[in-house]
Chimera marker file (.cmm) of the C-alpha trace (Angstrom):
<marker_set name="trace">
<marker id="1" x="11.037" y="-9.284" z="1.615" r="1" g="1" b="0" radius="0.5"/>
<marker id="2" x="13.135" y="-6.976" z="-0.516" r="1" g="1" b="0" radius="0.5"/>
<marker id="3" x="11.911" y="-3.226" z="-0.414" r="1" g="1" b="0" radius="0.5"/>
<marker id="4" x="13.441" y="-1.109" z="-3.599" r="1" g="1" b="0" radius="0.5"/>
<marker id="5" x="13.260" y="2.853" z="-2.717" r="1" g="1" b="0" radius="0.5"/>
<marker id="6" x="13.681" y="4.958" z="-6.320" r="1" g="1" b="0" radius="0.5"/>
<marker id="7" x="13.678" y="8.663" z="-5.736" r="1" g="1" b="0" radius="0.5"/>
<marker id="8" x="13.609" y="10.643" z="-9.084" r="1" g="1" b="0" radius="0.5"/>
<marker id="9" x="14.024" y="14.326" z="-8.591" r="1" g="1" b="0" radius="0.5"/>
<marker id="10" x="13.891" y="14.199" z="-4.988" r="1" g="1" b="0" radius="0.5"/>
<marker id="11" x="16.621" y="13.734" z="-2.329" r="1" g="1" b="0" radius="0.5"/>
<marker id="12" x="16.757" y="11.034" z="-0.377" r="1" g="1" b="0" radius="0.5"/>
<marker id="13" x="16.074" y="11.746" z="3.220" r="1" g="1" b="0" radius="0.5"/>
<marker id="14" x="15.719" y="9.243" z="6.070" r="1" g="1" b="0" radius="0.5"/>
<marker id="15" x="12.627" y="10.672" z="7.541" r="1" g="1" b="0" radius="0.5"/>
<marker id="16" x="10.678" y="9.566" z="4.003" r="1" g="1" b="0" radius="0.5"/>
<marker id="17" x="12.424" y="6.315" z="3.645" r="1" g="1" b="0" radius="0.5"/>
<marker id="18" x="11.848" y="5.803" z="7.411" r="1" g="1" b="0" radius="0.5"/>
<marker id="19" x="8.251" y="6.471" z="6.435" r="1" g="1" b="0" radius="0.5"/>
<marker id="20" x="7.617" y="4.292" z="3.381" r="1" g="1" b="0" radius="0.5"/>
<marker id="21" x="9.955" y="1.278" z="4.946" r="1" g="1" b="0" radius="0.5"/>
<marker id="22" x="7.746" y="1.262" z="8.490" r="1" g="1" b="0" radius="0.5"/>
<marker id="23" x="4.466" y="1.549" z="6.189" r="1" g="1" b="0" radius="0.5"/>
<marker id="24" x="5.489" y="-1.413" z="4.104" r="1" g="1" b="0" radius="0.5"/>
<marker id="25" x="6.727" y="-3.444" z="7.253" r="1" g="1" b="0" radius="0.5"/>
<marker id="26" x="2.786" y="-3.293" z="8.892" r="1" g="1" b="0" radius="0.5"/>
<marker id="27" x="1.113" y="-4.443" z="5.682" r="1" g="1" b="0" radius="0.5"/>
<marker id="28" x="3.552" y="-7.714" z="6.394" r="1" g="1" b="0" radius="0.5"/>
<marker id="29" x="0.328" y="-9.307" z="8.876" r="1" g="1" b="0" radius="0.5"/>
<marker id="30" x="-2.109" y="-8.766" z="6.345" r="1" g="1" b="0" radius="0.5"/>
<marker id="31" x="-0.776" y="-9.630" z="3.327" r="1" g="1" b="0" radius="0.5"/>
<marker id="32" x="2.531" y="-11.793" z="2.082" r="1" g="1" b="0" radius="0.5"/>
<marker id="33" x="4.927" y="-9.316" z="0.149" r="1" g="1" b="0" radius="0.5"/>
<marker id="34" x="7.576" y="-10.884" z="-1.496" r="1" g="1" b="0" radius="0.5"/>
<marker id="35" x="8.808" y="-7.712" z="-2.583" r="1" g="1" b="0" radius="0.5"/>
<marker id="36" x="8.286" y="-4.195" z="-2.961" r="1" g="1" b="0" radius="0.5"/>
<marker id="37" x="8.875" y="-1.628" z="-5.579" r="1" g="1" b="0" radius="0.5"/>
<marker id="38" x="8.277" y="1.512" z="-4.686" r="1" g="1" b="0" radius="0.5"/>
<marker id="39" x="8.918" y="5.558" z="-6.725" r="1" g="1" b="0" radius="0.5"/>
<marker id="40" x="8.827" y="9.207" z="-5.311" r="1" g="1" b="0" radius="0.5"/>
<marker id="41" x="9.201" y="11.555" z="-7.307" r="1" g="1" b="0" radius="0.5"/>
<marker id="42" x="8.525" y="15.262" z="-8.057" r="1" g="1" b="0" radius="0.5"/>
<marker id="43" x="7.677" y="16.659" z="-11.703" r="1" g="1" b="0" radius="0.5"/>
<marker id="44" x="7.968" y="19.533" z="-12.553" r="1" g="1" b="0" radius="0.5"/>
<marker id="45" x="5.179" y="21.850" z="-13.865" r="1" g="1" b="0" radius="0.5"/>
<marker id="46" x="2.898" y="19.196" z="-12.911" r="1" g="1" b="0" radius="0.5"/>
<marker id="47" x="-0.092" y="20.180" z="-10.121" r="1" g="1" b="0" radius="0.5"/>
<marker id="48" x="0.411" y="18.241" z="-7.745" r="1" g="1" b="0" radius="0.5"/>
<marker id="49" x="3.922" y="18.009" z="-7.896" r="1" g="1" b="0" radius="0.5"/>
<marker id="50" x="4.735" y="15.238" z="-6.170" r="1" g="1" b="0" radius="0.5"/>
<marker id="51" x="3.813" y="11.496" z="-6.968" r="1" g="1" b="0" radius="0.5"/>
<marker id="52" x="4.219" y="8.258" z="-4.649" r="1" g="1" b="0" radius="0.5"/>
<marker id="53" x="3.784" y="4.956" z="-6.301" r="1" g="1" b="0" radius="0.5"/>
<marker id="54" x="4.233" y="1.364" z="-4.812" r="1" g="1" b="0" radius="0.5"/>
<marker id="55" x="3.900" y="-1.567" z="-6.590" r="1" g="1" b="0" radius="0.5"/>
<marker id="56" x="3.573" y="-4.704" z="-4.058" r="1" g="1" b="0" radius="0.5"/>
<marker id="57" x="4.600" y="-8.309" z="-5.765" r="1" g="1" b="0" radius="0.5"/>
<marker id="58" x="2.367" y="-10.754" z="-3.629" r="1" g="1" b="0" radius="0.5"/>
<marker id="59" x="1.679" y="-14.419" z="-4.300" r="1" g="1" b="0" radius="0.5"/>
<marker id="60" x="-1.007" y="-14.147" z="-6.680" r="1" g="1" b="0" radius="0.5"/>
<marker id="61" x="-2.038" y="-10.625" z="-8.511" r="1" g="1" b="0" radius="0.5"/>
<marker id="62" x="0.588" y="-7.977" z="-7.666" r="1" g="1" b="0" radius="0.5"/>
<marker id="63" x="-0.994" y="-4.701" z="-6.073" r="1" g="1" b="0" radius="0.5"/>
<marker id="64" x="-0.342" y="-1.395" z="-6.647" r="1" g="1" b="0" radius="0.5"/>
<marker id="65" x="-1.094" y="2.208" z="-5.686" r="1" g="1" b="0" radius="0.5"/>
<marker id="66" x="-0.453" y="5.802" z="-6.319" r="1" g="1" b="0" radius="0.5"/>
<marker id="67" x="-0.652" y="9.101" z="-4.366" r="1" g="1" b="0" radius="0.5"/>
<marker id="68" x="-0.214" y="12.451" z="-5.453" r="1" g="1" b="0" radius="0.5"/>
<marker id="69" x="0.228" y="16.001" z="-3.558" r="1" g="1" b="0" radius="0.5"/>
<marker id="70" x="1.449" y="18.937" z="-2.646" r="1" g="1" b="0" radius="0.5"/>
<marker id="71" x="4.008" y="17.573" z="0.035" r="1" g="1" b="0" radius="0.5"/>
<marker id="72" x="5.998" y="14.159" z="-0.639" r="1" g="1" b="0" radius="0.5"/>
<marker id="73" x="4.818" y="13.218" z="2.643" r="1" g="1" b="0" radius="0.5"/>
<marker id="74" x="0.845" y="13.508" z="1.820" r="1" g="1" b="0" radius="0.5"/>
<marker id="75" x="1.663" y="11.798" z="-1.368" r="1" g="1" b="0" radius="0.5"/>
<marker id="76" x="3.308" y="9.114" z="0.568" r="1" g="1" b="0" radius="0.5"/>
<marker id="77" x="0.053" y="8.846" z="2.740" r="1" g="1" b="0" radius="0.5"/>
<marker id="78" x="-2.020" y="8.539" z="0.047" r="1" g="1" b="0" radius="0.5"/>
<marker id="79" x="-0.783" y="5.665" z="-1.412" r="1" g="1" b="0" radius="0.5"/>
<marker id="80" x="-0.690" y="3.704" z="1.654" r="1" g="1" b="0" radius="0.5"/>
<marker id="81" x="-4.087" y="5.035" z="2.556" r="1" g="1" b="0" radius="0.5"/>
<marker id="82" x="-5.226" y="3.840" z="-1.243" r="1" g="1" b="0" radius="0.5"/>
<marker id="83" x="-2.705" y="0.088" z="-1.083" r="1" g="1" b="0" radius="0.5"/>
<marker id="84" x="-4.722" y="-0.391" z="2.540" r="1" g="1" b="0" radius="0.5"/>
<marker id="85" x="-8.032" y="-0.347" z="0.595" r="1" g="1" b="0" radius="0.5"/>
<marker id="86" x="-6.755" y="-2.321" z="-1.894" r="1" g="1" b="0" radius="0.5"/>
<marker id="87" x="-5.715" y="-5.036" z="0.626" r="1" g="1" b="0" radius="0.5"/>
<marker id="88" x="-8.894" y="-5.184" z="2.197" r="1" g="1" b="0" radius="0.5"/>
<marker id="89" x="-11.035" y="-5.018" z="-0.827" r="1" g="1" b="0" radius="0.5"/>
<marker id="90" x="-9.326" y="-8.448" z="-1.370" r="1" g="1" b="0" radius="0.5"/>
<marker id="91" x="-9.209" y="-9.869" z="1.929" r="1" g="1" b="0" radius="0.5"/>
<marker id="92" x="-13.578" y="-9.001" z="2.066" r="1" g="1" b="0" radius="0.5"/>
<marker id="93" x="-13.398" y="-10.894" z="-1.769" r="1" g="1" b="0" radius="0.5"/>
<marker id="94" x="-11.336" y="-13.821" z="-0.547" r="1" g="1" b="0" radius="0.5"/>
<marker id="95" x="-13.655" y="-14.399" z="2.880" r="1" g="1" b="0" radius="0.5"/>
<marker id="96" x="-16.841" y="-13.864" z="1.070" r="1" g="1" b="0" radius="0.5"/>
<marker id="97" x="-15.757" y="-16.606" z="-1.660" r="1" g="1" b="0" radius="0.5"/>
<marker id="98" x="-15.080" y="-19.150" z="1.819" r="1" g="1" b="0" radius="0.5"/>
<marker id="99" x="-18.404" y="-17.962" z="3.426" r="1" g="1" b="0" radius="0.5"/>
<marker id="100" x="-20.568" y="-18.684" z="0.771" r="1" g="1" b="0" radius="0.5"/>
<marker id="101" x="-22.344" y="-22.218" z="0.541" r="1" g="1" b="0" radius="0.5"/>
<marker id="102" x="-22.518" y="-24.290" z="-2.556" r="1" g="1" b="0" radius="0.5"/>
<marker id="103" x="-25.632" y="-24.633" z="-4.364" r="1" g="1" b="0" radius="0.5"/>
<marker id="104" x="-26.033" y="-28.411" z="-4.547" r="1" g="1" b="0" radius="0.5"/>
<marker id="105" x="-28.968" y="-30.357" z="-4.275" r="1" g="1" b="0" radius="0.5"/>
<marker id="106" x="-28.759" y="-29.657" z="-0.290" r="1" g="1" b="0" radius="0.5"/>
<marker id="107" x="-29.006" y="-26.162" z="-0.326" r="1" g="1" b="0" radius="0.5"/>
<marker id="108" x="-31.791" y="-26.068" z="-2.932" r="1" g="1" b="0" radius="0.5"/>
<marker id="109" x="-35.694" y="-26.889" z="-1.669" r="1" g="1" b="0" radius="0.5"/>
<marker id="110" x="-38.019" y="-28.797" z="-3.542" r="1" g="1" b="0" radius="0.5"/>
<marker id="111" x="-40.372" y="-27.243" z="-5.465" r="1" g="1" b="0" radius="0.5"/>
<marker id="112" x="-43.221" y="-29.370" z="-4.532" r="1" g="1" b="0" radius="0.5"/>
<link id1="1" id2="2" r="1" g="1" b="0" radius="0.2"/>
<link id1="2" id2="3" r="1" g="1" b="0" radius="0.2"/>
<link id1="3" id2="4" r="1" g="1" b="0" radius="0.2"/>
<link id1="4" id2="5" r="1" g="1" b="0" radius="0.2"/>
<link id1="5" id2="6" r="1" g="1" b="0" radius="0.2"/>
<link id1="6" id2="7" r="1" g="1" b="0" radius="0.2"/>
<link id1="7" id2="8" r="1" g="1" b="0" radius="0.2"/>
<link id1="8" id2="9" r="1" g="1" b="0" radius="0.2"/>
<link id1="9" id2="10" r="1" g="1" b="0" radius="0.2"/>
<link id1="10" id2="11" r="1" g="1" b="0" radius="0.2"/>
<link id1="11" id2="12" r="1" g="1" b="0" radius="0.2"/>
<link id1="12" id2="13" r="1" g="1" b="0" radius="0.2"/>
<link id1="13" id2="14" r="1" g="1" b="0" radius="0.2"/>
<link id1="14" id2="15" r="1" g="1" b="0" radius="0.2"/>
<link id1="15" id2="16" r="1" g="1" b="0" radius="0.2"/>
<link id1="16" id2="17" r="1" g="1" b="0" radius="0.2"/>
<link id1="17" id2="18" r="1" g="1" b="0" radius="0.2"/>
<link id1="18" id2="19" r="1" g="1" b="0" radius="0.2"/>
<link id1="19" id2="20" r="1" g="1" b="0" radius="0.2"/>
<link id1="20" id2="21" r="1" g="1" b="0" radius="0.2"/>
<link id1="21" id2="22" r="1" g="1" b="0" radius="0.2"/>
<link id1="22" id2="23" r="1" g="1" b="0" radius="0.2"/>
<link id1="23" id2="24" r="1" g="1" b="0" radius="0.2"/>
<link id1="24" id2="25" r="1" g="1" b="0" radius="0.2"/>
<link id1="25" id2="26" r="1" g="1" b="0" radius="0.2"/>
<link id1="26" id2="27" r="1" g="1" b="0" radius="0.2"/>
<link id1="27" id2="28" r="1" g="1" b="0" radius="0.2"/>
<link id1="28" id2="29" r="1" g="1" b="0" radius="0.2"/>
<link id1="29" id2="30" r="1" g="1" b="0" radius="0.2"/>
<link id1="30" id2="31" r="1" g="1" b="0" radius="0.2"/>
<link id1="31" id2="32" r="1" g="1" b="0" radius="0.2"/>
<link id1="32" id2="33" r="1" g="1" b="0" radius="0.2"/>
<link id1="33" id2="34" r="1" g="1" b="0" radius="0.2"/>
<link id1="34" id2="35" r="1" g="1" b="0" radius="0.2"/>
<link id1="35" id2="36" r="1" g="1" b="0" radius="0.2"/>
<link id1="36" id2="37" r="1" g="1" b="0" radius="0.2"/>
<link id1="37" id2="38" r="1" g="1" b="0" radius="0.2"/>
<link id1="38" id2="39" r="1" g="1" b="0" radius="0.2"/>
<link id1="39" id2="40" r="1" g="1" b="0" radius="0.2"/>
<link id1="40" id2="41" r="1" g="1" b="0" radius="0.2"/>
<link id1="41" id2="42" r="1" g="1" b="0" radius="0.2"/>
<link id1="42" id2="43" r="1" g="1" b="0" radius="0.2"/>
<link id1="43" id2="44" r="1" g="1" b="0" radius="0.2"/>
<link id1="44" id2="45" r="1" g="1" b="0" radius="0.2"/>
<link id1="45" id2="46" r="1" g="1" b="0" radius="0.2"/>
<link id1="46" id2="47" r="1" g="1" b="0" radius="0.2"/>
<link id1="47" id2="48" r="1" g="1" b="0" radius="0.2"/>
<link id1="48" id2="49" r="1" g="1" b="0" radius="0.2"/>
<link id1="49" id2="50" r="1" g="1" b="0" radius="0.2"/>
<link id1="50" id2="51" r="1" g="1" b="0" radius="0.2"/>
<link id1="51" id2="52" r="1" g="1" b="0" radius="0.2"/>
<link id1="52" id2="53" r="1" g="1" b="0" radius="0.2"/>
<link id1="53" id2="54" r="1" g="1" b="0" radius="0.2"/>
<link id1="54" id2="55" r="1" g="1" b="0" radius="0.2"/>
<link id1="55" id2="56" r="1" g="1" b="0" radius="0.2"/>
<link id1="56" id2="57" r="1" g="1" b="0" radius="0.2"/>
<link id1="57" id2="58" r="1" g="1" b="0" radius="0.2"/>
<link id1="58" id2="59" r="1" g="1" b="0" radius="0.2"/>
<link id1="59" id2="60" r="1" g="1" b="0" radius="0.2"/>
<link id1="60" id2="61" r="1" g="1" b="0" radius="0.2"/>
<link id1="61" id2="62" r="1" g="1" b="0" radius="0.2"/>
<link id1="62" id2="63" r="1" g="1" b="0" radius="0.2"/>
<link id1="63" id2="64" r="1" g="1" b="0" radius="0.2"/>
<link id1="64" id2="65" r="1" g="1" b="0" radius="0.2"/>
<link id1="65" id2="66" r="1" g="1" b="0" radius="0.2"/>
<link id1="66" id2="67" r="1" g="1" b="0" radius="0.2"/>
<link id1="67" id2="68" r="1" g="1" b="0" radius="0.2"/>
<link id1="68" id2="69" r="1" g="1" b="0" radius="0.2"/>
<link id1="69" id2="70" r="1" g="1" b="0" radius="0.2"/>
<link id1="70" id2="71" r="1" g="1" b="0" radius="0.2"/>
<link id1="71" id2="72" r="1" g="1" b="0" radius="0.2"/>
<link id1="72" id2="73" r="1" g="1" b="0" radius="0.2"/>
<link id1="73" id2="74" r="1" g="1" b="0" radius="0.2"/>
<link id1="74" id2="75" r="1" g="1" b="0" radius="0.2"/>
<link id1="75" id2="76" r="1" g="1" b="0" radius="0.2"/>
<link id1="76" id2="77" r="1" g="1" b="0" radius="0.2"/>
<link id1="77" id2="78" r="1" g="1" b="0" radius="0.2"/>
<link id1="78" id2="79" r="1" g="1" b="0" radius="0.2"/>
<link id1="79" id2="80" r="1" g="1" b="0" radius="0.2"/>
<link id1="80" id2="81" r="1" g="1" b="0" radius="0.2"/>
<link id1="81" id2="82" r="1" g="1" b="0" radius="0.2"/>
<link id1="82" id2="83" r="1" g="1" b="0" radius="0.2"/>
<link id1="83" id2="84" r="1" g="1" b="0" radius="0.2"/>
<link id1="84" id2="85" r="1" g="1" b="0" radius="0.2"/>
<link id1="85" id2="86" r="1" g="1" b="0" radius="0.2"/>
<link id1="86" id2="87" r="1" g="1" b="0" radius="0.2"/>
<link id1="87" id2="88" r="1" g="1" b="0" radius="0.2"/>
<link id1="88" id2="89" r="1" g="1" b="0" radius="0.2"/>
<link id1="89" id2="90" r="1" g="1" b="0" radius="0.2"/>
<link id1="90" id2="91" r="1" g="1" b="0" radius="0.2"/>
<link id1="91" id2="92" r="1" g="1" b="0" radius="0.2"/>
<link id1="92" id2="93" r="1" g="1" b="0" radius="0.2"/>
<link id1="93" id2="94" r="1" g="1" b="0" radius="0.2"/>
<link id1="94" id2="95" r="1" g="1" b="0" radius="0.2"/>
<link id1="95" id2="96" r="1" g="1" b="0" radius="0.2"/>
<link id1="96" id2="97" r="1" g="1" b="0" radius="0.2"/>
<link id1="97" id2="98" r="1" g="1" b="0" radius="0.2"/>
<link id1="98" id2="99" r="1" g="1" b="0" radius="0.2"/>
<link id1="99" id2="100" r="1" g="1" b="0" radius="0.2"/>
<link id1="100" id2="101" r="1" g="1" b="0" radius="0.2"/>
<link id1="101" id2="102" r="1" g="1" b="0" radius="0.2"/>
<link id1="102" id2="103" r="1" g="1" b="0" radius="0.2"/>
<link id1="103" id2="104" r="1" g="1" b="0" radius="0.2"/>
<link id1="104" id2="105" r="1" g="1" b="0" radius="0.2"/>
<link id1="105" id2="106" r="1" g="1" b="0" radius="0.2"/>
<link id1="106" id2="107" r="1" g="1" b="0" radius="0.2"/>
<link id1="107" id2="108" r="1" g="1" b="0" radius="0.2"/>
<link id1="108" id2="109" r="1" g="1" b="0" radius="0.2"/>
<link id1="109" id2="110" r="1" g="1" b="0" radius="0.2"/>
<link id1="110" id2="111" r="1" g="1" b="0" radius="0.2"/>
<link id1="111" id2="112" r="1" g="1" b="0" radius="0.2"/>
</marker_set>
């Protein structure tokens, strides 16, 4: 897995990029990321300042997320809080595609 950290108006500091690197690592179990791409950044005159975005480049569709705060850290947060829900919106899709039957000519009764 290759993990790409951009900061854009904010300084890198090893507590964040400790942060985002150990969130990305525990997705690894539930989902296969082949790489990940993800942005901090703080803009100015914007309310909430600061923005986290990740996008995730997975064997099939790609996911992505985005958080957005008053603290780089809650922004950080929130887009693994938001890329969680994303990964297990898709987990319940895929399961719920294996657990339902087929409607052949078993599964239907006879009208008569």
């Amino acid at each position: 897995m290759k993990i790409t950290l951009q900061h854009i108006h904010v300084p890198s500091t090893d507590a964040v990029d400790t942060l985002i690197e150990k969130g990305v690592f525990a997705l690894q179990p539930r989902v296969q990321i082949d790489e990940a791409k993800v942005r901090v950044e703080w803009m100015e005159g914007e309310s909430p300042a600061f923005r986290a975005f990740v996008h995730i480049v997975t064997p099939g569709p790609d996911i992505e997320a985005e958080g957005r705060d008053h603290s780089l850290k809650a922004a950080v947060a929130k887009m693994f809080k938001e890329l969680k829900a994303k990964i297990d919106a898709r987990t319940r899709k895929k399961v719920s595609r294996v657990k339902e039957t087929p409607r052949g000519r078993e599964g239907r009764r006879s009208a008569r």
